[in-house]
Every structure is written in structure tokens, then in C-alpha cells.
N, C-alpha and C positions, 0 to 999 in steps of 0.2 A: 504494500500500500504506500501511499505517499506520505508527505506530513505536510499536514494543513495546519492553519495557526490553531484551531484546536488540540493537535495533536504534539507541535510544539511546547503550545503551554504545558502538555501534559508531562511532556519529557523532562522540560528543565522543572517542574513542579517535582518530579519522582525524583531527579538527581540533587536535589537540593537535602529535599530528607533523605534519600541514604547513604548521604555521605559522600556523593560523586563528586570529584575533583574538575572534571572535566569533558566536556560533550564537543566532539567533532562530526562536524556536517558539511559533504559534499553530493551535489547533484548527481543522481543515479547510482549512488555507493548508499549502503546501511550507515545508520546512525551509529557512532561507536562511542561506547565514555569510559571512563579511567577510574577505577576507586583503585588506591595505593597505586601498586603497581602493575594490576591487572588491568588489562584493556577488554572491553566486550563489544560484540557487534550485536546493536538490534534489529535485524534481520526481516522484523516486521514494516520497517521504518527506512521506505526509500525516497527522498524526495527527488523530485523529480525537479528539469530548471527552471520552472516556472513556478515552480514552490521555494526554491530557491530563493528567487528572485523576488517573489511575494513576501518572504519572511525578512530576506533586505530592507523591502520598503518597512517593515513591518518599526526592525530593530532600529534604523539610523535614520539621522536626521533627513529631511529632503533635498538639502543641497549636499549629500555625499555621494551621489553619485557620479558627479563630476570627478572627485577627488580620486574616488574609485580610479574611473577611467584611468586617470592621469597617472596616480600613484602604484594602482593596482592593489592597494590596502587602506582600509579601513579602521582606526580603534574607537572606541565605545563601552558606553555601558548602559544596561538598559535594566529596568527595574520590574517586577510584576509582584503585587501582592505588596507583600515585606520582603520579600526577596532579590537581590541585585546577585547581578554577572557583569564580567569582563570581555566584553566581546572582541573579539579581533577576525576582520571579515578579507580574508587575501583569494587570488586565482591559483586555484590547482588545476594545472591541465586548460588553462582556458575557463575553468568552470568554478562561479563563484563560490568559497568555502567556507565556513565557521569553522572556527577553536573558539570556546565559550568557558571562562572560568569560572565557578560560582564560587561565590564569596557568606561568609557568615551571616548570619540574617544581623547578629548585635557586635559590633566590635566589641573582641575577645577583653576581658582585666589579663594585664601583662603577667600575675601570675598563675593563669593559664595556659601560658605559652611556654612552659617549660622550661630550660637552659635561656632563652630569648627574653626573659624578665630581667636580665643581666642588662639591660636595656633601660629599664626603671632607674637605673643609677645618675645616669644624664639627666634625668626630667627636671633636674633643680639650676641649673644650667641656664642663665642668661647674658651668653653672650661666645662668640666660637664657632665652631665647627663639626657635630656630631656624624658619620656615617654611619648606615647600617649597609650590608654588603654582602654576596652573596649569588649563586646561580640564580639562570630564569626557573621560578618556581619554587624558593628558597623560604617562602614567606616573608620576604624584606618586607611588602607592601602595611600587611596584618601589624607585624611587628613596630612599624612607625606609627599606623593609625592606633594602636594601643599605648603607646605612649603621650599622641597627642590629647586622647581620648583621657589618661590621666591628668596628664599637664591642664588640658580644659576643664575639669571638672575638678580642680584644685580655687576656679576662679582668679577672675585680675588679671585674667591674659590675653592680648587679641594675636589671634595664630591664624597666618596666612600660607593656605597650601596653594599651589603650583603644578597640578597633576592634566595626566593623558594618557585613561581618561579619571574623572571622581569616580572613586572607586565607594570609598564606604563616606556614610553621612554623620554627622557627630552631634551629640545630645547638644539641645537648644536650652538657656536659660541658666546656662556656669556663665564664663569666660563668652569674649566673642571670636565666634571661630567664621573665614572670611572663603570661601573653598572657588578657588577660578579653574577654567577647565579651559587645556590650549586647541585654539579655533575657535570657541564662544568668547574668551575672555580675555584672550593674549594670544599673542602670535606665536612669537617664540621667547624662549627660557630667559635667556640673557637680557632682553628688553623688561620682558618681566620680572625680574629677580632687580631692576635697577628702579623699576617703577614701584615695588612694593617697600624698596627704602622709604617711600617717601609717603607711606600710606601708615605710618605708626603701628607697623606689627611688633610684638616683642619675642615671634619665633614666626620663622619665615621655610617652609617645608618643600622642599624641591625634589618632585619625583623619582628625578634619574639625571644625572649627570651625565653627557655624551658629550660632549665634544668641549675647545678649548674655551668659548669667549662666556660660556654657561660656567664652566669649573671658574674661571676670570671674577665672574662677577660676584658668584658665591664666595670667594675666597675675599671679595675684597668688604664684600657686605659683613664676611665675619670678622673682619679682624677694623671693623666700621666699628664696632659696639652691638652686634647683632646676633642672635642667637640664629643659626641654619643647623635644621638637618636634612638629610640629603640620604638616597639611596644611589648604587652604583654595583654594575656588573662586575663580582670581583671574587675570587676563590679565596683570597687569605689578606689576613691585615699586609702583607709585604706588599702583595698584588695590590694591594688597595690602594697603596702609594704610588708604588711604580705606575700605574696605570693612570693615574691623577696626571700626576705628573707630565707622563710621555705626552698627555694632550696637548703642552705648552709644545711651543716651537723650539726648538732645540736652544739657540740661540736667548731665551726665554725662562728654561726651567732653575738657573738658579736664583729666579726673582721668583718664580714659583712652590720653590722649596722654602725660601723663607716666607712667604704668606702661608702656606701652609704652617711650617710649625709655630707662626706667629697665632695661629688662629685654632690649629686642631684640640679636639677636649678630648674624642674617643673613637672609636673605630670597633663597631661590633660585627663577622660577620661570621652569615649562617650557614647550615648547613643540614637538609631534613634528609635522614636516612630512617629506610621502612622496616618496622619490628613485626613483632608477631599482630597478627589478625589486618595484616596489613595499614597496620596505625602509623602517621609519620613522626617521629620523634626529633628536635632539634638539637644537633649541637653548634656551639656558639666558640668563636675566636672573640678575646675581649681584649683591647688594646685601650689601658688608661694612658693621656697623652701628659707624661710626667714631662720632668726637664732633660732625662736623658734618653727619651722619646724625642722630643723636639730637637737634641741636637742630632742625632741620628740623622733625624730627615732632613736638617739644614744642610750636612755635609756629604748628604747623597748617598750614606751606605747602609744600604735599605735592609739587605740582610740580617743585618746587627737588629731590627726589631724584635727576630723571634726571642734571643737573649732577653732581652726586656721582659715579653711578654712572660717566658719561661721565671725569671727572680720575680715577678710582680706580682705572686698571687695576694700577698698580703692588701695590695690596694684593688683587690677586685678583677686585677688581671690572670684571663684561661686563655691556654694554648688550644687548637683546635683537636690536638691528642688528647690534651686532657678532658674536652669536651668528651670525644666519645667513647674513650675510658668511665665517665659517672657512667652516661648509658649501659655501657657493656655491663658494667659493674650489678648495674639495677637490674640487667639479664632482661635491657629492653629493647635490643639491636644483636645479633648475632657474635659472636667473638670474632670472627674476621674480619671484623670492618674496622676496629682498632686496629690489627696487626696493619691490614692495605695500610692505612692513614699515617700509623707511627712511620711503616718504611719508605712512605714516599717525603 
């Protein structure tokens, strides 16, 4: 059969409650979704591409299909019920596709989040540099919305996010929380990260970090008097720098090194490996940005952070070993997933 928008709503409605991570949708292929790390195909559920294309119009704005055309991709997020997802709508084969993330109906309290509440520790924080960090699918996003979601409901705060697209919504009637979405409400990062200086936030929340003139202007907002936090694609607090970094022009990065360690507070990032009953369990690299953290990164020798991290538990700082060491420990991840980690 096909999927009509009835049949839609009925899918992301069933993956919502059980726990589905994820629902992919291509014209003339079975619907297929993700809980842990098993994939199924629902076999019932072929849309066809006019249903496709119906559910397009259904999900995204009206003038995205120009963008479509041009870009060949789409992101969004679209709500039904109390329920939101992350849509992201690209061409497979020619033929238009979904990858749909559902997301938690309530942002998660950060100690919920397991090893990721290590996260909590920043919230009192105004002013600097915080990153969270981490593969596609890490839960970076969760993890910053449950921070902000504390930090707002602490009141006295106006906290300005920067996201693409607004993923989760945040309780009305603490703190003011200010939520812009880029293509409704800013173009791009950099203009907007320079234009929210000037709008009285006291944390300024920037999606994702990609390229140089966005990491530019974050770095200079922080070391402004500004409180940013910031997500970014990155496997380990080293990578987190390095990677920062390399965005600068060559010719550039030792004025980038010192905005950074002029500005950095911490560097948390994640990592969800799957335990039994296919539950995701997080472990966390935690990087407090002491002063021989900062000269580290002034002087460009990036490796020397694991040493850091490794003497620093007393302030709060885990190795990414030691992360999924507790796990293994707790017998909530397999025993080989410490051994891979420690020997790479």
C-alpha cells in the first residue's frame, strides 16, 4: 500500500512511542526505522512519488521547494500533536527522501542523561566559550537543550539560540528564552551571532559550528563578555580543537589559538554506545579549561590535552576511557568496547 498522510501520521505516531530513533522514506522502497541499532523495513508501507511529494508539501514550508530544487536538500522540523521530529528531506536516486529524527516529546533534566549531566557543571557560566561535541547522532543537540532548559528555569536569563532547524521548545514563564530559526530568522551564522550581540542575551546558543567566519565570530562574542555555547562535529576534546582551529586560514590560526584559550571554559564531548535491550548509553570526554589547558592550546600542542584531561579528575575532568570504563563497569555496554577505545 502507499502512505497517505493518514498513514504517515500513523507511523511517526507508533515511532514516537516505541522508542524509534528514526524513520527513512523513499519513493517506491518500504518504510524503514531504526530503534538502537536494529533497522526494520515496513513492508506494508510503500509510498509511492506522489505521496512523496504530497507529504513534502505536507512537512515544509511553501517556498522550499525552490531551495529543494537548487540545493537538492531540505532541513526542518515539523510538529504533530506534542510530538516534534527533525526532518531532513534530500534526493536519492532522483527521488525525493526523508530521514526523520524524533525527538522527546519534554526536554530530558540533564540528570537523565547519564555520563552527559557532566554538562550541568557549565550552567553557572557567564561568560566564554562552552562546546558540546560529538558524532552525527551523539545527542549533542538533547544535551545542550537540557542545559539551556536548566539554565532557563533557574530564571534572570535571556538565552538566545541560533538553530537549523528549532528542534525542541522550552518552558514559557522562567527566564526569556529568544529561539531564531536560519531562513525565517537569519540568514547565516556569522551575521547572526554578530547581530545577537546586540540584542542583550546573557547566553547566546549556536547550533553547529562549520566553517571559519561563524567559529570568528563566536570566539570573539566570547571572549566580548558573552556566554556561547556551541555544538560541533568532533570525536575527542583534541579533535575539538584541532578542528576549530584548522577552520582559521592558516596564516590566521595563531590569533585563533589565542581567542580561543582566551575564551574556552569547557569542552564536553559525547559518545552513545548500545547496551543491552538495545538502550543507548552515553559516554562523555570532559575537558575543564584550566590554565594549563589554555596554554596548551595557545602554543598549538594539542596532544598534551589528553595529559590534562587524564590528572584532572579532581576538577571534574573524564577521559573518554574513563567514560566507558563507568559503563562497562555498571555491565551497561559490552566489555569490548573499553578495550577498542583504550587501544585506539
Amino acid at each position: 500500500m502507499g502512505v497517505r498522510q493518514r498513514d504517515f501520521v500513523r507511523i511517526l505516531r507508533c515511532a514516537s512511542e516505541a522508542g524509534i530513533s528514526d524513520v527513512h522514506m523513499t519513493a517506491n522502497e518500504p518504510v524503514c526505522w531504526r530503534r538502537g541499532d536494529v533497522l526494520s523495513h515496513l513492508k506494508e508501507y510503500v509510498p509511492s512519488e506522489s505521496d512523496m511529494y504530497g507529504l513534502f508539501k505536507l512537512i515544509v514550508k511553501e517556498d522550499a521547494w525552490e531551495k529543494m530544487c537548487s540545493d537538492n536538500a531540505v532541513n526542518c522540523a515539523w510538529a504533530m500533536d506534542s510530538w516534534r521530529y527533525r526532518v531532513h528531506v534530500y534526493k536519492k536516486r532522483g527521488q525525493i527522501s526523508f530521514a526523520i529524527r524524533t525527538l522527546p516529546r519534554q526536554i530530558p533534566a540533564l540528570e537523565q542523561l547519564g555520563q552527559a549531566e557532566i554538562a550541568g557543571r557549565f550552567g553557572d557560566r557567564r561568560q566564554g566559550l562552552f562546546l558540546v561535541t560529538g558524532a552525527t547522532g551523539a545527542g549533542k543537540s538533547t544535551t545542550v537543550a537540557a542545559l539551556l532548559e536548566s539554565m532557563n528555569r533557574s530564571g534572570n536569563l535571556h538565552i538566545l539560540t541560533l538553530e537549523d532547524p528549532i528542534e525542541f521548545l522550552f518552558t514559557k514563564g522562567y527566564g526569556l528564552v529568544s529561539q531564531l530559526e536560519k531562513g525565517d530568522d537569519f540568514g547565516d551564522y556569522f551575521q547572526a551571532v554578530e547581530n545577537a550581540m546586540r540584542e542583550g542575551p546573557d547566553v547566546i546558543m549556536v547550533s553547529e559550528l562549520r566553517d571559519y567566519r561563524t567559529v570568528h565570530a563566536v570566539l570573539n562574542a566570547a571572549v566580548s563578555g558573552h556566554y556561547v555555547i556551541a555544538t560541533m562535529h568532533a570525536g575527542s576534546v583534541t579533535e575539538t580543537v584541532e578542528r576549530l582551529i584548522s577552520m582559521y586560514p592558516e596564516e590566521q590560526q595563531s590569533m585563533g589559538r589565542s581567542l580561543l584559550a582566551a575564551s574556552l571554559q569547557g569542552i564536553c564531548t559525547q559518545q552513545l554506545l548500545t547496551g543491552r535491550g538495545g538502550i543507548k548509553h552515553c559516554a562523555v570526554e570532559c575537558l575543564n579549561a584550566n590554565h594549563a589547558a589554555r596554554n596548551i592550546i595557545r602554543s598549538g600542542k594539542y596532544e598534551q590535552l589528553h595529559n590534562i584531561i587524564q590528572s584532572g579528575m579532581a576538577e571534574g575532568m573524564q577521559s573518554m576511557e574513563m567514560g566507558v570504563d563507568k559503563l562497562r563497569k555498571a555491565n551497561l555496554v559490552r566489555r569490548e568496547f573499553g578495550k577498542v577505545l583504550s587501544a585506539g
